[in-house]
N, C-alpha and C positions, 0 to 999 in steps of 0.2 A: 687605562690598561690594567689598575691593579685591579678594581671592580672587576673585568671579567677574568680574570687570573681567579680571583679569590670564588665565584659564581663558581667556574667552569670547577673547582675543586674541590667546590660541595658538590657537584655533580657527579665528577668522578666518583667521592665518597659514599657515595647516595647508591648510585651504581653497583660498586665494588658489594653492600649492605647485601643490596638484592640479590646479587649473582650467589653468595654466601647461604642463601636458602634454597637454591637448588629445584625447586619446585617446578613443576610444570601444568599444564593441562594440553591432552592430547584430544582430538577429533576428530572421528570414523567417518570414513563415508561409505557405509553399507551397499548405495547404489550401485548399478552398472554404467552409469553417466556421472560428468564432469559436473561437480558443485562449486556454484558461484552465491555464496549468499551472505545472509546475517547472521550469526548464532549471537543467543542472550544466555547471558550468565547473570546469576542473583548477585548485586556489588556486594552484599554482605560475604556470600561465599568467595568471591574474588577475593576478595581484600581482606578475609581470613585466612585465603591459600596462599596467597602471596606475603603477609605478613606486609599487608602497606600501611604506612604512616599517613600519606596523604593522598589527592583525588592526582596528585600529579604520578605520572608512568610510561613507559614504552613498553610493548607490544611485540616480542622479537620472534622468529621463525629459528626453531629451533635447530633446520639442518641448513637454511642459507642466510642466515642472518639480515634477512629483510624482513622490517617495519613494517606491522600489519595495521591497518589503519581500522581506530575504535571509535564509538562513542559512548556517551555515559548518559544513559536512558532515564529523565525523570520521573516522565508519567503525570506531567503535574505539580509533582513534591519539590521542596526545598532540596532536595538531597538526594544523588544516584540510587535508582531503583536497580539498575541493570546493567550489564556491560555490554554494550553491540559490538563484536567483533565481524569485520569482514574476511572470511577467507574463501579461497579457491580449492580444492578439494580433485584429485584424480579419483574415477572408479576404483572402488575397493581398494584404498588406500585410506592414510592416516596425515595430518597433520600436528605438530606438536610444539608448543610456546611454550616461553616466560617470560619473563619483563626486568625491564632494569628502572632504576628510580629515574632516568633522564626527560626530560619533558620533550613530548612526542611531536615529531612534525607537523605544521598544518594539516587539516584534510580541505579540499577543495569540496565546499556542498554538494552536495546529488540529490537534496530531498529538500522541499522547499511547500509552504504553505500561508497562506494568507488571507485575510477578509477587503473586501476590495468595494470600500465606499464609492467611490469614486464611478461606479461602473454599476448601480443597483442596487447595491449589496450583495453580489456577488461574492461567494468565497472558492478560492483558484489554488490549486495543489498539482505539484509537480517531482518529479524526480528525473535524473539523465535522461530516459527515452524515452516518457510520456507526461503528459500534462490531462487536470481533469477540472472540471469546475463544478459549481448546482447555485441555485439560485436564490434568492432572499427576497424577503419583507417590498422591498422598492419597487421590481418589477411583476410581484401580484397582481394578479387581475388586469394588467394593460394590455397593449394590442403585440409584446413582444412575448409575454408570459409565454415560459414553457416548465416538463415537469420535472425530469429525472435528472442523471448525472451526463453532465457532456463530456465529450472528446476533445480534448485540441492537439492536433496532428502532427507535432513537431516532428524532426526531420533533422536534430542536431544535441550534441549531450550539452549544449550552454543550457543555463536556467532560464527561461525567457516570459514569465509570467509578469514582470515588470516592466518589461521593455515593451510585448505587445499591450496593455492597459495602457503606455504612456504613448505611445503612437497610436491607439484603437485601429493601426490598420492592419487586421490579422485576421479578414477573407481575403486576403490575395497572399500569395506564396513569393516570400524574396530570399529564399534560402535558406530559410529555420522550419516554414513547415507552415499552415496558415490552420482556421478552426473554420472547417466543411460538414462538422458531421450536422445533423440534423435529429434535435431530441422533440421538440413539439410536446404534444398529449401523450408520451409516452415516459416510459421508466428510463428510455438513453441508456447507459453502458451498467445496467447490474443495481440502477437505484431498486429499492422495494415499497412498497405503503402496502396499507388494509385492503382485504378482498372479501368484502361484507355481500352478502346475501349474491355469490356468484359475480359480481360487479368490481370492477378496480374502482376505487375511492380514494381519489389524492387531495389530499390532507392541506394545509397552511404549509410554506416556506419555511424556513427555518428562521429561529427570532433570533438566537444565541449560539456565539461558538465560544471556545476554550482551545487555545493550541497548548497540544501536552510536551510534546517535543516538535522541534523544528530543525531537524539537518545534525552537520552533515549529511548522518548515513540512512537515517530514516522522518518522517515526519508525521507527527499524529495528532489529528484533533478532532474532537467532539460536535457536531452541531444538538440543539436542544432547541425541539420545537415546542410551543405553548398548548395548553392544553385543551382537547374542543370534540366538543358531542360531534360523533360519526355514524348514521343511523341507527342514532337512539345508544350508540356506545360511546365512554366517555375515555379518549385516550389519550395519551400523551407517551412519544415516539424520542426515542435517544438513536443517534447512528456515530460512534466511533470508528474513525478512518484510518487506517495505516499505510505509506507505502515506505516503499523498501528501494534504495538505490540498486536502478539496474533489473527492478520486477515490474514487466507489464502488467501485472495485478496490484491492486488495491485489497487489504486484508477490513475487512466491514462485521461491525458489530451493531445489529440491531435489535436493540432493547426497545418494547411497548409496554406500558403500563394502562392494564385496562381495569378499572373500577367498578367496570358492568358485567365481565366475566373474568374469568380466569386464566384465557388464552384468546390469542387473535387469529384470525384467517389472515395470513398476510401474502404478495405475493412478489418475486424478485422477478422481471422483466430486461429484455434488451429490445428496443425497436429496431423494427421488421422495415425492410424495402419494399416497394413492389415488384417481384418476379414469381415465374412459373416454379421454380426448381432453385428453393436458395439451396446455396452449400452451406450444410447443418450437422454438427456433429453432436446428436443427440444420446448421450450415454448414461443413461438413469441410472444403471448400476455403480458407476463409480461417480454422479452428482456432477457427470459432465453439459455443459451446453456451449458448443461453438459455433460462431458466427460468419462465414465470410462475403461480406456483401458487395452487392453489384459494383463493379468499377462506373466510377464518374469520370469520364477522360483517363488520364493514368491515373487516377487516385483511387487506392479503395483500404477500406477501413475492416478487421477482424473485431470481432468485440467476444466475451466469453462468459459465463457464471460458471463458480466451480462449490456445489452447495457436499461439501464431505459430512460423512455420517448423519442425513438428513431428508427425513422418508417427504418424499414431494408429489404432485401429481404436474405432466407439462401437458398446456393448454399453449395451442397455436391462435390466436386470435389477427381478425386484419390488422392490427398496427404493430403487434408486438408479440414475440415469442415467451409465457410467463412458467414460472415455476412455482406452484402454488404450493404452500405448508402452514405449520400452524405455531408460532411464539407464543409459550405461557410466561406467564408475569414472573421478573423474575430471572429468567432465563433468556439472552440475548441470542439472537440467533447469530453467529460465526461464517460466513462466506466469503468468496475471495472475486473480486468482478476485476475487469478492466478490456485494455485494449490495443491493438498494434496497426501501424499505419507502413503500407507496403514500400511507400519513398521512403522510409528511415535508411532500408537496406536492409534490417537483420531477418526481418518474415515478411518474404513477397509473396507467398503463395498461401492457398489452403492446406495444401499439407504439411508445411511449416509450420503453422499456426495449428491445428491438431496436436503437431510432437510435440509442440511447446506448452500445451495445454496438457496433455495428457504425462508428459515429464514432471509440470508443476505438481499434478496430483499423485503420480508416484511416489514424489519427494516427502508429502505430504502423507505417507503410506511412509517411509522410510527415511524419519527422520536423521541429520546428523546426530552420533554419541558421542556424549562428551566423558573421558574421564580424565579424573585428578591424580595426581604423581603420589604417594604416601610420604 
């Protein structure tokens, strides 16, 4: 008893510190729609404006005094690069914090990533609404080989990338959601590779990953593929992954290092159905491309690329819809791909899946502002 007596009143104390600095940081939301997202702050700037002693804090709302749930972004490093806060944001309103020294409630994960021996090599990435995978070294060249990034269809906010790998039975649907989509010889949901002499040219699997952060609120890793002559160029391809609890996109950085020139043809694809008339929301001006494809029974799948500030040409080809540009060395190209499954419930239709894409890229036009209290 005296233990947490004596805890609970360095707490207090700790508390009482922080409330004593009065500080705050407030955040705009310039849009005309409801924001639900991540904002990053530099931890060096945090924990200069808050005058923190240590990684431990609360998160407090400054007019309802509810817990805003963080995490502390590494990147890789020994030590917080960033602070991911989650907030909810009205149109054309404001939110406003400060923190007290109290050590912050659990967060329940929403972002979740891993290398999955067990299944190919296999690497599996997930957050609350969607789940994605791509494929490794093991299943090269077999009769199951396929190319780009897959879908898996879930249908519930649990994390469930462990649970289907240890059942493997996730083509049939028991109430989480099951993995239908179909990537083959194609790029699947927004992967990219080399588009040499007018031809897609898919490259080796990936050999090496690095997870930079893993959850709660977001999750990001690196795959790094080895390096190998591609007609007659010599490349070697980095793809950084991010998602974001609660975003049907995946935020993609793809860096090529070409030895043979100084930029690469590359091109970003989603695989194509067979139909007369897909539903395609094709909007080159604002770097949009949306997907929504044939219903399988009740199931059907949106998939999207969202390539911002990023001059492209789109080429419809039989297997897959591409968006062709050009990476110089160097310079990683920035895009944002993913995808939504109409059982979850949140986007049943095509024009659901339009606003939501076309919302993401607004936002992406009109970021949150963040500013600090003096």
């Amino acid at each position: 008893m005296k233990r947490t007596f004596i805890l609970s009143l360095t707490l207090g104390l700790s508390s009482i510190a922080f409330a004593q600095n009065n500080k705050t940081i407030t955040v705009n939301n310039p849009s005309a729609i409801t924001r639900t997202e991540l904002i990053s702050i530099p931890y060096a700037t945090f924990e200069k404006h808050f005058a923190l002693k240590k990684n431990v804090f609360t998160i407090i709302d400054s007019k309802n005094k509810a817990e805003l749930a963080y995490q502390l972004e590494k990147l890789g490093q020994s030590t917080p690069q960033n602070v991911l806060i989650q907030v909810a944001i009205a149109p054309k309103s404001a939110l406003t914090f400060g923190v007290t020294g109290n050590s912050p409630q659990a967060v329940a994960s929403k972002a979740y990533a891993r290398y999955v021996p067990e299944r190919k090599d296999d690497f599996a990435w997930e957050n609350d609404i969607a789940a994605f995978r791509t494929y490794g070294k093991a299943l090269e060249g077999s009769s199951e080989d396929a190319q780009g990034f897959d879908f898996w269809s879930k249908r519930t906010n649990d994390l469930i990338i462990d649970e289907w790998y240890k059942t493997g039975d996730y083509h049939a649907d028991h109430g989480k959601g099951l993995d239908y989509y179909s990537v083959g010889q194609t790029l699947g949901v927004g992967d990219a590779t080399p588009f040499i002499d007018q031809q897609v040219v898919y490259h080796k699997h990936y050999r090496q990953y690095k997870v930079l952060d893993n959850g709660p609120l977001r999750t990001t890793f690196k795959l790094i593929y080895e390096p190998e002559d591609v007609k007659g160029q010599h490349i070697q391809v980095e793809k950084t992954v991010s998602l974001d609890a609660g975003s049907q996109l995946n935020k993609i950085s793809y860096a090529i290092k070409n030895t043979t020139s100084n930029s690469t043809s590359i091109v970003v694809g989603l695989a194509k159905r067979k139909e007369e008339k897909p539903q395609l929301l094709n909007d080159t001006k604002n770097g949009i491309l949306a997907y929504w494809e044939p219903a399988e029974g009740d199931k059907i799948t949106g998939t999207a690329v969202i390539l911002p500030k990023t001059n492209y040409v789109f080429k419809d080809s039989p297997k897959q819809f591409l968006l062709a540009t050009t990476v110089k060395n160097n310079q990683p190209l920035i895009y944002f791909a993913g995808a939504a499954f109409n059982k979850a419930g949140k986007i049943t239709s095509f024009d659901q899946w339009q606003s939501y894409i076309k919302a993401f890229r607004n936002n992406l036009n009109q970021p949150l502002k963040i500013k600090y209290s003096k």
